[in-house]
C-alpha positions in Angstrom: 0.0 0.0 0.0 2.8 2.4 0.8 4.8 1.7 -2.8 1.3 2.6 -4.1 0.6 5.9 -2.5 4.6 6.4 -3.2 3.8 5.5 -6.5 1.0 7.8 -7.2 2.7 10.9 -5.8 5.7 10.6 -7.8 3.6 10.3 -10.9 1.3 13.3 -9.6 4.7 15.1 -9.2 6.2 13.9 -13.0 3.1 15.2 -14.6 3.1 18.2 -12.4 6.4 19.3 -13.4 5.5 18.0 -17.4 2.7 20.1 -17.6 4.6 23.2 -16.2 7.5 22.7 -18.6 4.9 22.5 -21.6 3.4 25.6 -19.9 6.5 27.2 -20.8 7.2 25.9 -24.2 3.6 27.1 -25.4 4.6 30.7 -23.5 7.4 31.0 -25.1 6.1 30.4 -28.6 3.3 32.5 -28.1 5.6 35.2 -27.6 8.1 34.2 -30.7 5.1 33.9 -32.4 3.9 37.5 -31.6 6.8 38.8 -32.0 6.8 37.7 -35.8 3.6 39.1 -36.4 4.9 42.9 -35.2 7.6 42.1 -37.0 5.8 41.3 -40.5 3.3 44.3 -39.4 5.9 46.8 -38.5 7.3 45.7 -42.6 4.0 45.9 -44.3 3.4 49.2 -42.8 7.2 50.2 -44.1 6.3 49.1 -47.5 2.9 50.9 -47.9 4.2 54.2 -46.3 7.1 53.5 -49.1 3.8 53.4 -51.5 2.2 56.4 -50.7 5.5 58.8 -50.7 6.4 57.5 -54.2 3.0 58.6 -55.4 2.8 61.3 -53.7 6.2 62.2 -55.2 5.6 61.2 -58.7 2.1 63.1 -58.9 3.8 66.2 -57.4 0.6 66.6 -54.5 2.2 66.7 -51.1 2.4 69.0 -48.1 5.4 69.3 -46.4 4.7 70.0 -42.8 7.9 71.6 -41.1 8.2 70.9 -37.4 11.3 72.4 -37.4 13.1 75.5 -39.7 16.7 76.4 -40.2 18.6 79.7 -42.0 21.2 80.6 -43.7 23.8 80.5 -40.6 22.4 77.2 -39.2 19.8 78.5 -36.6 17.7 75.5 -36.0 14.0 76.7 -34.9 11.2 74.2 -33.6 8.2 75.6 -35.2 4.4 74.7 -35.0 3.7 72.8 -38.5 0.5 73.8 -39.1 1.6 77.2 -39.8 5.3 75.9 -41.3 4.7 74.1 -44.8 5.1 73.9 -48.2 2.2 72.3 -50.6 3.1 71.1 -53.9 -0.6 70.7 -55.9 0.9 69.7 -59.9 2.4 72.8 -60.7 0.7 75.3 -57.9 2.8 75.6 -54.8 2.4 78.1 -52.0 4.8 77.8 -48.9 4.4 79.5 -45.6 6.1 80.2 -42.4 5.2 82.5 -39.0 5.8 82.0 -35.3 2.5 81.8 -34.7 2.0 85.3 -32.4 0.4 87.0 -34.5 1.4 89.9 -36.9 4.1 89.8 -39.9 2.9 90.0 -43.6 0.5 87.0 -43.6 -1.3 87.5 -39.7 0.6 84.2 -38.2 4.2 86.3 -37.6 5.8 85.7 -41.7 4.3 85.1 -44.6 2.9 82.9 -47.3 3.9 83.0 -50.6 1.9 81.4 -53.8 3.4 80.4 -57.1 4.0 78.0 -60.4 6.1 75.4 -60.8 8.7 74.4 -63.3 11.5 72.4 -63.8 10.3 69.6 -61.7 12.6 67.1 -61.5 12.7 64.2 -59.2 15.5 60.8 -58.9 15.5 57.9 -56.3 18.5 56.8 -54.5 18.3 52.9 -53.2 20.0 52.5 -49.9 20.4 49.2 -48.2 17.7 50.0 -45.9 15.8 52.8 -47.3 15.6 55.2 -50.9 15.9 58.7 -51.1 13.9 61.3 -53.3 16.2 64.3 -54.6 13.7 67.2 -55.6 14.0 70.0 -57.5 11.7 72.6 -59.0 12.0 76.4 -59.5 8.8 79.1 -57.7 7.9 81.9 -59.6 5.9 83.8 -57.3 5.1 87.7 -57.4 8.3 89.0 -55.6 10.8 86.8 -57.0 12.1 83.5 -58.3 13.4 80.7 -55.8 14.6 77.5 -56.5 14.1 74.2 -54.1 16.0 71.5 -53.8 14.2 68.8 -51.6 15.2 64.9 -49.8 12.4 62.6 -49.0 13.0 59.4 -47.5 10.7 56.6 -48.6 9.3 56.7 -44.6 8.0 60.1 -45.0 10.6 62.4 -43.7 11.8 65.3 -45.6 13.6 68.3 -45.9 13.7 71.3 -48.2 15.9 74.3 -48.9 14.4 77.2 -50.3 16.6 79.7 -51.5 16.0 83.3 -53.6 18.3 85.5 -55.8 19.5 87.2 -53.2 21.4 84.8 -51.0 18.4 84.3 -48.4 17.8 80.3 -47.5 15.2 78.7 -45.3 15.3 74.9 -44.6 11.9 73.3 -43.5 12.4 69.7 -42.1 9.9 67.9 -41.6 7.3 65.2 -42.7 5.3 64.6 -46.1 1.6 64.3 -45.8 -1.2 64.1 -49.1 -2.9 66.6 -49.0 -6.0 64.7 -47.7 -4.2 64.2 -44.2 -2.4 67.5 -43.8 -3.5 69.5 -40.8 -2.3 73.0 -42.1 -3.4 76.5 -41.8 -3.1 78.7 -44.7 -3.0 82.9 -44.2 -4.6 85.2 -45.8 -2.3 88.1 -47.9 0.0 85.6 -50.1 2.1 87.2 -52.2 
């Protein structure tokens, strides 16, 4: 009788301790498992946001929203971008910038100018990881001429360097939105 209740707590015990380590096998596949899936997710997402900038690119409708502008000597300036952009609609373009206090040319502390297009010319750059846009396009607005040289990144990031016949330069950096999705706010009095 004792080898028998000996017996049947040693097997309780084995399948005890089975049970636990198959517990932890199925854990930790569940979480190799997950992890795949935000892995394949995180890439899908990649490649359509890769999708949507080369269209947005090749039909030449975008907003760049600036969170952040730079000048000539370097000053970097975090800015708010719904008053910091530039949109590109085919061969229209008007870009903006203020501080947001109030005042300057346009009522948002700068001004907004509004243009044509030409010379747009774009190339993409494959990287290991990632491709590049180069932009380039020449503004003729009211007061003056300005050319723009602009790098998108196939996640959505961009820069662009606006610069007049005079020496001036302002850099917005920021991200590219289609117009759809753009949260901006244009001022009145464009020039």
């Amino acid at each position: 009788m004792k080898k028998l209740i000996v017996l049947s707590v040693v097997f309780i015990l084995a399948i005890g301790a089975y049970c636990q380590t198959e517990v932890k096998t199925d854990k930790k596949a569940a979480k190799a498992q997950t992890k795949e899936q935000k892995k394949e997710e995180k890439q899908k997402k990649k490649q359509l946001l890769a999708e949507i900038t080369k269209q947005m690119v090749e039909s030449q409708r975008f907003v760049l929203e600036a969170s952040f502008l730079l000048n000539r000597q370097g000053k970097q300036v975090s800015v708010d971008s719904r008053i910091n952009f530039i949109i590109i609609d085919s061969t229209d373009v008007t870009f903006q910038f203020g501080d947001g206090i109030g005042g300057g040319l346009n009522g948002v502390g700068g001004a907004t100018f509004d243009g044509k297009i030409t010379k747009y010319q774009f190339n993409k750059i494959e990287k290991k990881k990632y491709s590049i846009y180069n932009i380039s396009f020449v503004i003729f607005t009211t007061v003056g001429v300005f050319d723009v040289t602009m790098a998108v990144t196939d996640n959505s990031r961009a820069s662009a360097t606006i610069r007049d016949s005079r020496s001036g330069m302002l850099k917005y950096e920021g991200t590219l939105y289609p117009h759809e999705f753009s949260r901006i706010y244009k001022a009145g009095n464009a020039f």
